[in-house]
NUZA-253009 format. One record per atom (N, C-alpha, C): residue in three letters; atom name; x, y, z. Coordinates in pm, 1 decimal. Layout:
N
residu->ALA&atome->CA&x->X&y->Y&z->Z
...
//
This chain:
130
residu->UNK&atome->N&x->84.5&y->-117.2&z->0.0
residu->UNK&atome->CA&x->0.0&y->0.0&z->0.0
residu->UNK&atome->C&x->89.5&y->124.1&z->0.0
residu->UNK&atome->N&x->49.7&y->209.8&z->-70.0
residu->UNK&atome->CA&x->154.1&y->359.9&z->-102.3
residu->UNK&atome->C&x->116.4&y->458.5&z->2.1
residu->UNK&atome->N&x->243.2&y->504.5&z->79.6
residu->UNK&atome->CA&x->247.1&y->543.3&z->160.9
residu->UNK&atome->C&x->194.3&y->736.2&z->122.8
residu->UNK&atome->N&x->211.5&y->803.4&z->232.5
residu->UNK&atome->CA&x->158.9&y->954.2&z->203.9
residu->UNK&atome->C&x->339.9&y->1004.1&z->193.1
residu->UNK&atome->N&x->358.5&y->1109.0&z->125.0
residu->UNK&atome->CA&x->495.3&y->1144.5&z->130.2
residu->UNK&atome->C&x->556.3&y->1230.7&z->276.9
residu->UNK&atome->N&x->649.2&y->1222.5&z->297.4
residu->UNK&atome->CA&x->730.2&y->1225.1&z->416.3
residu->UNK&atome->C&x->712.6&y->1438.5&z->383.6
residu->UNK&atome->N&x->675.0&y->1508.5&z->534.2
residu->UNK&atome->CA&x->639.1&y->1629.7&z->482.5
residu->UNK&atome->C&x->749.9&y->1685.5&z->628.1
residu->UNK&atome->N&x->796.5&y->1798.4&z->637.7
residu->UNK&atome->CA&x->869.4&y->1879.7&z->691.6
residu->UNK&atome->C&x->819.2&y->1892.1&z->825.9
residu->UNK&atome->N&x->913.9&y->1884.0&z->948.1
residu->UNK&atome->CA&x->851.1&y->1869.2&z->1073.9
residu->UNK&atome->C&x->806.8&y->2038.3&z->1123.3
residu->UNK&atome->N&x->694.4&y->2019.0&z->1158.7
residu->UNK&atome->CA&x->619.6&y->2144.7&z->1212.5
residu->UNK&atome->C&x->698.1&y->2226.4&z->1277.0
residu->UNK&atome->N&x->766.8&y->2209.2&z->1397.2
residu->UNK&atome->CA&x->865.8&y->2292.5&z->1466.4
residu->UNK&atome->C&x->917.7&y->2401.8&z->1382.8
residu->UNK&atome->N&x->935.2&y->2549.3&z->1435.3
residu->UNK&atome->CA&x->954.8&y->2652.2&z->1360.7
residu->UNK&atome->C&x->1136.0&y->2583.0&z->1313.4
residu->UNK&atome->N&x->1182.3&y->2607.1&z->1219.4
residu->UNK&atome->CA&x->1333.7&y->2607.1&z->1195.1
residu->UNK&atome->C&x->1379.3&y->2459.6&z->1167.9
residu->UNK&atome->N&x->1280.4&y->2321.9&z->1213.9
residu->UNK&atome->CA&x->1363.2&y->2191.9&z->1204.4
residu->UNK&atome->C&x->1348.5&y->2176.5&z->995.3
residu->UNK&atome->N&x->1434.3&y->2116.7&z->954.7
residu->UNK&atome->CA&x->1484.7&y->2046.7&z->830.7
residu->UNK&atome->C&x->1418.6&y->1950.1&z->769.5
residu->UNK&atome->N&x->1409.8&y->1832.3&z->907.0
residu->UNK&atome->CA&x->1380.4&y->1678.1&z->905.0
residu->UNK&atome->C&x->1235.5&y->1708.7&z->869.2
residu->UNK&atome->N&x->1219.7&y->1568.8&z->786.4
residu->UNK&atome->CA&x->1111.1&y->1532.5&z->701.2
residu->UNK&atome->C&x->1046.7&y->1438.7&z->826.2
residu->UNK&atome->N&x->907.8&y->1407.4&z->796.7
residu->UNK&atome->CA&x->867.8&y->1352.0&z->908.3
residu->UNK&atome->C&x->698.9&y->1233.1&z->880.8
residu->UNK&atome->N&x->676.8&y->1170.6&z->918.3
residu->UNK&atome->CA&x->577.5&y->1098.1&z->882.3
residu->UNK&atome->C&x->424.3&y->1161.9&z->982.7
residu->UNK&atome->N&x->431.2&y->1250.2&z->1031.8
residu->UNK&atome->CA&x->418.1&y->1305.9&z->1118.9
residu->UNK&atome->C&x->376.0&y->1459.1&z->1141.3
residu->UNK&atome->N&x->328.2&y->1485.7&z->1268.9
residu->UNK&atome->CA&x->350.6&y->1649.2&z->1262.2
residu->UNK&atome->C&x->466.2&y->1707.6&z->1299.2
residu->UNK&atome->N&x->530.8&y->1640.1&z->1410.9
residu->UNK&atome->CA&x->690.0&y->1688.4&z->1437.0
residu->UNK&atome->C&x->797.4&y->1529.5&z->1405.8
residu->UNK&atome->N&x->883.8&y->1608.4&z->1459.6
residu->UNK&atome->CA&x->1026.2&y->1466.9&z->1380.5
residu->UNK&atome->C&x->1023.7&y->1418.6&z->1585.5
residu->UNK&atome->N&x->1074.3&y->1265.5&z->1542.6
residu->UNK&atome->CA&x->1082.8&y->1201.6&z->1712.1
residu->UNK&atome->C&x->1156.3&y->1327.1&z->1814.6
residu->UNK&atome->N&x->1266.4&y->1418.1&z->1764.3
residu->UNK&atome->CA&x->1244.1&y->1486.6&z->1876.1
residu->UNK&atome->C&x->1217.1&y->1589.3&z->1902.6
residu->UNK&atome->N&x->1084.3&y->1654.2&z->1804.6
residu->UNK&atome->CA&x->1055.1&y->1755.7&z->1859.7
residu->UNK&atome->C&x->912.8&y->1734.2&z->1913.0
residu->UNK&atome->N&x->898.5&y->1612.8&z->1849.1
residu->UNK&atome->CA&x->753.0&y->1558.7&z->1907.3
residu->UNK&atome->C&x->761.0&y->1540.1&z->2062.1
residu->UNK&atome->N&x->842.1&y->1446.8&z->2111.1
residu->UNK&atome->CA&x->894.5&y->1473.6&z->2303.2
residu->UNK&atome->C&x->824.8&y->1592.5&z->2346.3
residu->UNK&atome->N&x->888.1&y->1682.1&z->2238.5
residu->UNK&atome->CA&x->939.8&y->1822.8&z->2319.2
residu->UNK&atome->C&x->772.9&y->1839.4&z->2336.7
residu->UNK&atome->N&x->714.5&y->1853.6&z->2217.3
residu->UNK&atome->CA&x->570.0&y->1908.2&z->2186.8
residu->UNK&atome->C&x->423.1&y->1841.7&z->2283.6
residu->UNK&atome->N&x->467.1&y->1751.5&z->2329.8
residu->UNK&atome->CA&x->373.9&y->1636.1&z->2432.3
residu->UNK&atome->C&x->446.0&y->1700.5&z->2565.0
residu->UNK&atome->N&x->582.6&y->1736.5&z->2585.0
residu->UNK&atome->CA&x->621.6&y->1769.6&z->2731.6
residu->UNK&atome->C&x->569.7&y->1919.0&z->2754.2
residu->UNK&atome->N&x->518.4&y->2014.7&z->2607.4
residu->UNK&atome->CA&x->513.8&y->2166.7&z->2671.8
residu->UNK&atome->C&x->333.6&y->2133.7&z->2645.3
residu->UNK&atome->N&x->315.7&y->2039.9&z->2574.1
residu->UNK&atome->CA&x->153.2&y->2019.9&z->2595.2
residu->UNK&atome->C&x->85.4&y->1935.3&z->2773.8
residu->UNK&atome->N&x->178.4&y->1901.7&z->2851.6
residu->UNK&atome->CA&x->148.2&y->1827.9&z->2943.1
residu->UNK&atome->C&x->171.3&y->1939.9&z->3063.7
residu->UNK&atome->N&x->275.2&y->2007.0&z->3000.7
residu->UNK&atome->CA&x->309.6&y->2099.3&z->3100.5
residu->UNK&atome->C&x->231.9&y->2262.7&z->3083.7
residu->UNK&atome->N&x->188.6&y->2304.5&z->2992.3
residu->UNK&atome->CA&x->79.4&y->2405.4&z->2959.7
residu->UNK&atome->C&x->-65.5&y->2381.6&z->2946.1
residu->UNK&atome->N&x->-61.3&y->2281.7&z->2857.1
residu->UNK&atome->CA&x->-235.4&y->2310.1&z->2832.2
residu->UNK&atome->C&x->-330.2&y->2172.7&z->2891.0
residu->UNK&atome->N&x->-302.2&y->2054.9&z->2962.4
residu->UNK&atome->CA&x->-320.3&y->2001.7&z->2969.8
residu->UNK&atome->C&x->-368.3&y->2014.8&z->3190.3
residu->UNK&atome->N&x->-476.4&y->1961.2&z->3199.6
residu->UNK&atome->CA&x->-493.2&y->2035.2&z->3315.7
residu->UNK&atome->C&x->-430.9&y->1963.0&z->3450.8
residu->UNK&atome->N&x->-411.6&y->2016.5&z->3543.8
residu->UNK&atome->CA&x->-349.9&y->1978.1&z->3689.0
residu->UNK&atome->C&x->-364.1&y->1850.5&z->3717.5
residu->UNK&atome->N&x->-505.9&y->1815.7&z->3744.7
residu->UNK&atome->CA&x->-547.6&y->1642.7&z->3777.8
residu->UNK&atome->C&x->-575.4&y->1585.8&z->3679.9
residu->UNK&atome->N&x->-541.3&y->1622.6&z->3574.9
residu->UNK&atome->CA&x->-512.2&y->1518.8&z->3448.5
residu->UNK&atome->C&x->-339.6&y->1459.1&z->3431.5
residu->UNK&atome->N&x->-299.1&y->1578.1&z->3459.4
residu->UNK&atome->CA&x->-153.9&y->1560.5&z->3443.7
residu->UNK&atome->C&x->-98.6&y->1408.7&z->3528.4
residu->UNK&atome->N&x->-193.9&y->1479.9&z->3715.3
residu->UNK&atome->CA&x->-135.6&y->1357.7&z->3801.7
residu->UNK&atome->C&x->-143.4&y->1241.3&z->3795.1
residu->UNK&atome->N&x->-281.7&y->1233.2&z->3680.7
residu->UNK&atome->CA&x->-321.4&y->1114.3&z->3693.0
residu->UNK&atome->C&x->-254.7&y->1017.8&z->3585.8
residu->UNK&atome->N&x->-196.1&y->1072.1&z->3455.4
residu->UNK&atome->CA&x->-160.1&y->1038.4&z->3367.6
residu->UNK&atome->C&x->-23.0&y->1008.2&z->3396.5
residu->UNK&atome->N&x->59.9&y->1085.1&z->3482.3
residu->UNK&atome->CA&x->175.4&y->1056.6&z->3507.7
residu->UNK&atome->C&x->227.5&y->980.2&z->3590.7
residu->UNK&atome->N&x->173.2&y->910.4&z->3668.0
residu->UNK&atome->CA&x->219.4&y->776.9&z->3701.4
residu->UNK&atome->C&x->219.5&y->739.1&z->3674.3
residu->UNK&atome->N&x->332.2&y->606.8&z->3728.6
residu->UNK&atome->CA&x->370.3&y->516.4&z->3660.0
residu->UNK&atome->C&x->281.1&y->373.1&z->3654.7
residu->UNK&atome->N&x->157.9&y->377.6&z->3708.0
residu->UNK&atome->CA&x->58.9&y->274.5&z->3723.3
residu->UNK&atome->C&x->-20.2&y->259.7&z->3584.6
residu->UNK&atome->N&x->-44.5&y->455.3&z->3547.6
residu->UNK&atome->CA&x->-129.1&y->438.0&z->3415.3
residu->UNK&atome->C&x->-36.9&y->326.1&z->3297.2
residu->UNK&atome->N&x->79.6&y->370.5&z->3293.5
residu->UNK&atome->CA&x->185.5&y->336.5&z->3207.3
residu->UNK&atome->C&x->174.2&y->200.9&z->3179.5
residu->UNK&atome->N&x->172.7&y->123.3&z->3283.6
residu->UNK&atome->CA&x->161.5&y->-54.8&z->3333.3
residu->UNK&atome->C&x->32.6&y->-81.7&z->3273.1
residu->UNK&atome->N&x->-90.2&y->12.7&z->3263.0
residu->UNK&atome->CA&x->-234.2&y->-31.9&z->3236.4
residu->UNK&atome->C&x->-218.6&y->-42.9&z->3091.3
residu->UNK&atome->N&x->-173.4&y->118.5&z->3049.9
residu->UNK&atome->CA&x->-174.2&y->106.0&z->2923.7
residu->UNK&atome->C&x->-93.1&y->-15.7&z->2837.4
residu->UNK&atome->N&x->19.6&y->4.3&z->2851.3
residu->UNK&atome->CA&x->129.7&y->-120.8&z->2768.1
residu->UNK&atome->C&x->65.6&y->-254.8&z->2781.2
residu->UNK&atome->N&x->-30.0&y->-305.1&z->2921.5
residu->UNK&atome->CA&x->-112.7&y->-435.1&z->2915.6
residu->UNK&atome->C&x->-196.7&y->-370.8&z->2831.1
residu->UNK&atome->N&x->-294.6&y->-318.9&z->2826.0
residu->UNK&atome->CA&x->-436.7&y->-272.0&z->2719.4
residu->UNK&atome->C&x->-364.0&y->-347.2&z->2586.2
residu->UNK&atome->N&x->-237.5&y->-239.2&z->2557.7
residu->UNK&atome->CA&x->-266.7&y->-259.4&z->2435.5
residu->UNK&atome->C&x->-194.4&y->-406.3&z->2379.0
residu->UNK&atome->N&x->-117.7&y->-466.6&z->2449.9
residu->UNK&atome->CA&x->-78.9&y->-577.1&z->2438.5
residu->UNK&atome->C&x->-240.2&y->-682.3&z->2441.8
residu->UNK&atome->N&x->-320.5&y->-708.6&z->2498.8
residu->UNK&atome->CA&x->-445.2&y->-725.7&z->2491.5
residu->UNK&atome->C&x->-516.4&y->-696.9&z->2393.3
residu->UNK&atome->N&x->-492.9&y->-560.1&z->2302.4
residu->UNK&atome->CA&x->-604.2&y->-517.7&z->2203.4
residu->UNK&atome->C&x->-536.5&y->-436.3&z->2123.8
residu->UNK&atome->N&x->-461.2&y->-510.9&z->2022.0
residu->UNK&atome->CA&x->-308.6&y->-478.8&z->1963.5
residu->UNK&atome->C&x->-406.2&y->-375.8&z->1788.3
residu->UNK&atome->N&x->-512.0&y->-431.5&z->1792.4
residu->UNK&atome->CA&x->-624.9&y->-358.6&z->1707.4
residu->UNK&atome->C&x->-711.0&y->-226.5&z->1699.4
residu->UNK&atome->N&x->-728.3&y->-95.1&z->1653.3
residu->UNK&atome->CA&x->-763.5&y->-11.2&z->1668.2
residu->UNK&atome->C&x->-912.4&y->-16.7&z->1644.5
residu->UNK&atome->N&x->-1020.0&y->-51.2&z->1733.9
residu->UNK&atome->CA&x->-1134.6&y->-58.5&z->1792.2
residu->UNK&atome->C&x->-1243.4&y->-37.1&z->1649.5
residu->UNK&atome->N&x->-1176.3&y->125.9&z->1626.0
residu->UNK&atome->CA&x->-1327.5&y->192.0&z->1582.8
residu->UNK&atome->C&x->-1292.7&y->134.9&z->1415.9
residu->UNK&atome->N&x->-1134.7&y->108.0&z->1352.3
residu->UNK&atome->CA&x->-1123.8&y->65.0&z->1230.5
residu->UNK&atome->C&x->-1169.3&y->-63.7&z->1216.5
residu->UNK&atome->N&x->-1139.1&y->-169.6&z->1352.9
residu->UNK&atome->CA&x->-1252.0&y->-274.6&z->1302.9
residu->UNK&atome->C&x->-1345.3&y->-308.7&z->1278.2
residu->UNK&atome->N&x->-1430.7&y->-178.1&z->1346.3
residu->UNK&atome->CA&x->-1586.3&y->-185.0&z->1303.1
residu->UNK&atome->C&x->-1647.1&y->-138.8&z->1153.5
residu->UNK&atome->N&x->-1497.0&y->-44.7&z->1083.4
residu->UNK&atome->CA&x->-1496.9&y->5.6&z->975.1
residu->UNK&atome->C&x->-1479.5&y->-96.2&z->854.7
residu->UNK&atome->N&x->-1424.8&y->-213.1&z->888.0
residu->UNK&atome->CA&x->-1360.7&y->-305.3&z->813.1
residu->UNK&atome->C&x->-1214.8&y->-269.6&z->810.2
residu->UNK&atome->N&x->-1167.6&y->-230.5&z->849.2
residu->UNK&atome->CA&x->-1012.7&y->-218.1&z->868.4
residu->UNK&atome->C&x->-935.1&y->-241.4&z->961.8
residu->UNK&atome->N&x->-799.5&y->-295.4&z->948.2
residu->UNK&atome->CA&x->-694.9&y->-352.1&z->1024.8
residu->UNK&atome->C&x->-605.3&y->-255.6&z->1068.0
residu->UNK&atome->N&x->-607.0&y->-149.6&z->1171.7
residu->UNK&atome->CA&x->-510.7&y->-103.5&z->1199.7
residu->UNK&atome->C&x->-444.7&y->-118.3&z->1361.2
residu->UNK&atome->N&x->-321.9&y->-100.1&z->1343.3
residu->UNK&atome->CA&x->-260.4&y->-147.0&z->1477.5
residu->UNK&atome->C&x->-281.9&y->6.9&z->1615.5
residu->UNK&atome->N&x->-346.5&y->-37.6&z->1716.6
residu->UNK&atome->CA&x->-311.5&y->27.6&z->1799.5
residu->UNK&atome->C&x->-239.4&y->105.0&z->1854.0
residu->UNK&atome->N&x->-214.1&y->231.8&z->1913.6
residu->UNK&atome->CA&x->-135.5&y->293.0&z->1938.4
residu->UNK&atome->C&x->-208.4&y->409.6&z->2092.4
residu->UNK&atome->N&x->-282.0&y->421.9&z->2109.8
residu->UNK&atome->CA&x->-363.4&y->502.5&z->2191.7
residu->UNK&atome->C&x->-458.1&y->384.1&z->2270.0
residu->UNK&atome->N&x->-427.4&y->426.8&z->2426.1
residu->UNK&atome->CA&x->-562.2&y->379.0&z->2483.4
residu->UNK&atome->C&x->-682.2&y->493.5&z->2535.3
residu->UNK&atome->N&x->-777.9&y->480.0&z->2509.8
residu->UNK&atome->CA&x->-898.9&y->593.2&z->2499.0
residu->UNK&atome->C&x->-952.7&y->573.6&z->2631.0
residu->UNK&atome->N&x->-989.9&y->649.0&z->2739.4
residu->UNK&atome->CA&x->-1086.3&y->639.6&z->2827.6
residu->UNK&atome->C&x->-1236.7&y->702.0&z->2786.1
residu->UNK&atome->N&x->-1327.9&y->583.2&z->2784.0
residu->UNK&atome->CA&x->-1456.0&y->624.0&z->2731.5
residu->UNK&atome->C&x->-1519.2&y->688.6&z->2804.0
residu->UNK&atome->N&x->-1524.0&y->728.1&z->2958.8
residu->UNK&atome->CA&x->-1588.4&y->805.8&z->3015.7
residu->UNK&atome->C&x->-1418.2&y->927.3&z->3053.1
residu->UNK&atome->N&x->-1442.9&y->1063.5&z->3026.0
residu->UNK&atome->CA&x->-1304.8&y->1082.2&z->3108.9
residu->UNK&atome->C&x->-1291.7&y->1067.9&z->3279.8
residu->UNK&atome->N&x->-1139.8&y->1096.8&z->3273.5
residu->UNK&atome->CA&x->-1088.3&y->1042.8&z->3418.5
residu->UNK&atome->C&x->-1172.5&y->1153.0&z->3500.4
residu->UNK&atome->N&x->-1217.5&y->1348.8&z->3427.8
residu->UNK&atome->CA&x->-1203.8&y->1410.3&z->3493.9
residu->UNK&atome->C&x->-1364.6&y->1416.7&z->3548.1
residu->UNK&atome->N&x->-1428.5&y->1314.3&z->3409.0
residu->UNK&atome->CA&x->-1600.9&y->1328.5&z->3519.6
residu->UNK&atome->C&x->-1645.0&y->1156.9&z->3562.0
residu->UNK&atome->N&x->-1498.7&y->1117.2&z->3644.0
residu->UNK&atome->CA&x->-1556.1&y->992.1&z->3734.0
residu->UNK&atome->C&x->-1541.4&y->914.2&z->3676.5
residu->UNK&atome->N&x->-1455.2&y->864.4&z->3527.6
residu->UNK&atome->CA&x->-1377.7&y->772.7&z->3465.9
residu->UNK&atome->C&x->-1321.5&y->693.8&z->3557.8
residu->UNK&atome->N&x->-1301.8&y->597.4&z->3512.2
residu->UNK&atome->CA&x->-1126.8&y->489.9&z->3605.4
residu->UNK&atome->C&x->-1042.5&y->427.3&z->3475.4
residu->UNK&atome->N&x->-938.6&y->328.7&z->3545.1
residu->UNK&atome->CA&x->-820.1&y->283.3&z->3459.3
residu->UNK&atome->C&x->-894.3&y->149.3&z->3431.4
residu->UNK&atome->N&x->-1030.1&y->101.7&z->3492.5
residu->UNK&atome->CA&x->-1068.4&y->-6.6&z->3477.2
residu->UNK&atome->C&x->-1112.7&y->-36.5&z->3312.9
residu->UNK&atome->N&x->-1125.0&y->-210.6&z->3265.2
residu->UNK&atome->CA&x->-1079.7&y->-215.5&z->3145.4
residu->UNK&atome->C&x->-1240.3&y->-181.6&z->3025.7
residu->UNK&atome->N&x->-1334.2&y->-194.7&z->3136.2
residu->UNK&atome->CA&x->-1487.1&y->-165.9&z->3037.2
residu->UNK&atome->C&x->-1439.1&y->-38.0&z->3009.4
residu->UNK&atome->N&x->-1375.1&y->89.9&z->3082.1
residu->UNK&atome->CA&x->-1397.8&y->179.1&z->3019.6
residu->UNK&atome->C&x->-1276.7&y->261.1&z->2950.9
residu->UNK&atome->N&x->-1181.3&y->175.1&z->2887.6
residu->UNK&atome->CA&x->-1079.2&y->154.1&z->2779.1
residu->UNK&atome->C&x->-1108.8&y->127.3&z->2647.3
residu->UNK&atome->N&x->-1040.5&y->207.4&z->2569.2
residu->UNK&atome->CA&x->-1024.9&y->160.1&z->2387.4
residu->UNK&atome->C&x->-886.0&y->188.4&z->2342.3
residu->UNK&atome->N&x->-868.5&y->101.8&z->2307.2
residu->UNK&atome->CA&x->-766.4&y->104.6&z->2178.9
residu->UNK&atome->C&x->-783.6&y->144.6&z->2066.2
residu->UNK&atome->N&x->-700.3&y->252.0&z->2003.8
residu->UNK&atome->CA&x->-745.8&y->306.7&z->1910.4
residu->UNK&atome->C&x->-599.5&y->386.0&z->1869.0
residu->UNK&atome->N&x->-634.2&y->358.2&z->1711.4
residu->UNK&atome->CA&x->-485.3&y->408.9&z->1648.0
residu->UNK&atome->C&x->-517.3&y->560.5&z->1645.7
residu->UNK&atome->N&x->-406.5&y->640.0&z->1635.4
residu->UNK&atome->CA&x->-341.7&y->747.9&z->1665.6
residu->UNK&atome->C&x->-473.6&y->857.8&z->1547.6
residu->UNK&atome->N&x->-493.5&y->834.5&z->1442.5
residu->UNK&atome->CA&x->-589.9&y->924.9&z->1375.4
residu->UNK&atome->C&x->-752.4&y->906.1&z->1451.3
residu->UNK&atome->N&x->-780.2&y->760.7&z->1477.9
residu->UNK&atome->CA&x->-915.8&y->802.5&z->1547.0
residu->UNK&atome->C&x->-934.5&y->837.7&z->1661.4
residu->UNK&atome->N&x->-825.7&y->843.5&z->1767.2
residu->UNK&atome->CA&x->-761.2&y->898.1&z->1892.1
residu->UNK&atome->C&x->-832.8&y->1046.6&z->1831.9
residu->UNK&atome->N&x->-728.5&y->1129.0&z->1794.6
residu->UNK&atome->CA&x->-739.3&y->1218.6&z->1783.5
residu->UNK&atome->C&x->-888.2&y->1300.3&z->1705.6
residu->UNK&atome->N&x->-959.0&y->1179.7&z->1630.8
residu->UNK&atome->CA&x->-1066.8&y->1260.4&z->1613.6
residu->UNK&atome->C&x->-1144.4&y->1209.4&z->1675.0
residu->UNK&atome->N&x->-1195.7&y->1156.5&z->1834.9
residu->UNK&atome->CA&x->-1287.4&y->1170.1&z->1879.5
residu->UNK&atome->C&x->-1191.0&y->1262.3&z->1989.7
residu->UNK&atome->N&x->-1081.4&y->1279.9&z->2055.8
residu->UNK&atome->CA&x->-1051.0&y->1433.2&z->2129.1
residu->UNK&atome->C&x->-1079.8&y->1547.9&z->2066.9
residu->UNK&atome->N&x->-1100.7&y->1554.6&z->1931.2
residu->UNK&atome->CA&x->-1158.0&y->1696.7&z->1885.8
residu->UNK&atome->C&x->-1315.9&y->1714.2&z->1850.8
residu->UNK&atome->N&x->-1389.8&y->1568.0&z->1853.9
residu->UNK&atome->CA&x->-1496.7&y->1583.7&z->1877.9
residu->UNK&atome->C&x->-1585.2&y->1569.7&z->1986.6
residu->UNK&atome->N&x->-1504.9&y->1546.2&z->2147.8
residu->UNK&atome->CA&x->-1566.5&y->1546.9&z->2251.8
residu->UNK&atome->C&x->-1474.4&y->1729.7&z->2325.1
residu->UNK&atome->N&x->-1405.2&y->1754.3&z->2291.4
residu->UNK&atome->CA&x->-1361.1&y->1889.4&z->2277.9
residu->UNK&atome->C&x->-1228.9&y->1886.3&z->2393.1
residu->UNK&atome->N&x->-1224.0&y->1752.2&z->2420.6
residu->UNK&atome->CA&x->-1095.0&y->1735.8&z->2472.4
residu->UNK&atome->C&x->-977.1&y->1788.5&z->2479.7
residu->UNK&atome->N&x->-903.8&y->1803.2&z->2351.3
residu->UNK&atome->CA&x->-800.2&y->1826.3&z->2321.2
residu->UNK&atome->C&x->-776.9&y->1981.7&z->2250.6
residu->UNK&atome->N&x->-923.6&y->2041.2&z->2252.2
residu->UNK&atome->CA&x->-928.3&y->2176.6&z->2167.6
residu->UNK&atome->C&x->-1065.8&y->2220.2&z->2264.8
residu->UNK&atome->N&x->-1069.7&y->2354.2&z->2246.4
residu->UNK&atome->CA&x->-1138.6&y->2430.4&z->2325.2
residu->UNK&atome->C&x->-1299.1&y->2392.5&z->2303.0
residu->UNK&atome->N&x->-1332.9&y->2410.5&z->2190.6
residu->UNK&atome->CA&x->-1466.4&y->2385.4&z->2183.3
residu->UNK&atome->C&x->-1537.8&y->2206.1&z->2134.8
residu->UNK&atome->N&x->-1610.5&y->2187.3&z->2158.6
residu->UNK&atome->CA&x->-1628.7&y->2055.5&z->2081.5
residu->UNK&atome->C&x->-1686.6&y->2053.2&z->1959.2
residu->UNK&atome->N&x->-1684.8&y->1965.2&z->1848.6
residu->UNK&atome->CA&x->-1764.6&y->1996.1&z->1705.7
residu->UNK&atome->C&x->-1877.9&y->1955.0&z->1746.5
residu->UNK&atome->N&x->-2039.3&y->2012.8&z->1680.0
residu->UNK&atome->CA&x->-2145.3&y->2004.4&z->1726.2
residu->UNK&atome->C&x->-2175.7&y->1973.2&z->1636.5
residu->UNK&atome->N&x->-2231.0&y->1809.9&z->1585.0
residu->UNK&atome->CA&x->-2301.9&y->1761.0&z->1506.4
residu->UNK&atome->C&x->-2452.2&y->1790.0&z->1483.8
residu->UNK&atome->N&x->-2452.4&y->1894.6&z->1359.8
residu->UNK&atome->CA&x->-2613.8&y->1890.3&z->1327.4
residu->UNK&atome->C&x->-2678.5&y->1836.9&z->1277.4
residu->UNK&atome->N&x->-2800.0&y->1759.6&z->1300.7
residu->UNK&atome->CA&x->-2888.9&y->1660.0&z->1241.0
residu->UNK&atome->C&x->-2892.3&y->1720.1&z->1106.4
residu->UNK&atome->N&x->-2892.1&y->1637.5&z->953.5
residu->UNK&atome->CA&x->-2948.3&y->1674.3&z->855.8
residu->UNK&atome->C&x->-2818.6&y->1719.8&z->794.7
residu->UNK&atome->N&x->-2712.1&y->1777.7&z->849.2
residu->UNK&atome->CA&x->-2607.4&y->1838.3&z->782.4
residu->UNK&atome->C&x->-2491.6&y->1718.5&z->735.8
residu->UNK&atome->N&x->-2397.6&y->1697.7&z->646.2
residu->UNK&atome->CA&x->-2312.6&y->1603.6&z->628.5
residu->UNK&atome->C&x->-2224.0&y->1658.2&z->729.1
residu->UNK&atome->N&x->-2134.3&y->1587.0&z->792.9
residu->UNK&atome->CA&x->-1968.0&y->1635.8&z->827.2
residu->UNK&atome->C&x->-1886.8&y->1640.1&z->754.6
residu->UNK&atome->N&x->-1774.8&y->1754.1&z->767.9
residu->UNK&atome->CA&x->-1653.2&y->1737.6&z->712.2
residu->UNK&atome->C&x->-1601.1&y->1573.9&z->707.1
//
């Protein structure tokens, strides 16, 4: 299958081409000033132990498949574990309320529960989506 072409890492000034939005190390950088700025206090604590770490690496060893592409008909490998309720309205690490889910549908249900961006997208009946 033909891949997408390798495009210039986001970071103002980097060179490196990248499969990606940043190159492996500016991506670090970009998850450490996102954990450390915009990401909130008791999310941070909770994410940063080293217990979540142990849950996650079992999850996905367990569910090596990205959830929402199998329901699509597609095979993609895991990379994200999803908490279906969040941690911050009474979620847990327990495993009913876990998904595995590769890195593009990760990210579009955090921009459609408004997670990861300020507002959430508001699906209108009758209208198509982007």
């Amino acid at each position: 299958m033909p891949r997408k072409p390798k495009r210039p890492c986001s970071y103002p000034g980097c060179p490196r081409l990248t499969e990606g939005r940043y190159c492996e190390e500016h991506k670090k950088l970009a998850d450490r000033q996102y954990d450390r700025y915009s990401r909130d206090k008791a999310a941070r604590r909770m994410y940063a132990s080293g217990e979540w770490k142990k849950i996650r690496t079992r999850f996905l060893e367990l569910h090596p498949l990205c959830e929402r592409c199998r329901q699509e008909g597609r095979l993609t490998k895991a990379t994200e574990v999803h908490h279906i309720l969040p941690l911050r309205h009474g979620g847990t690490h327990d495993e009913k309320n876990l998904m595995a889910l590769c890195k593009p549908c990760h990210s579009r249900i955090s921009v459609e529960t408004g997670d990861r961006f300020a507002t959430p997208i508001v699906k209108e009946p009758g209208r198509p989506q982007p």
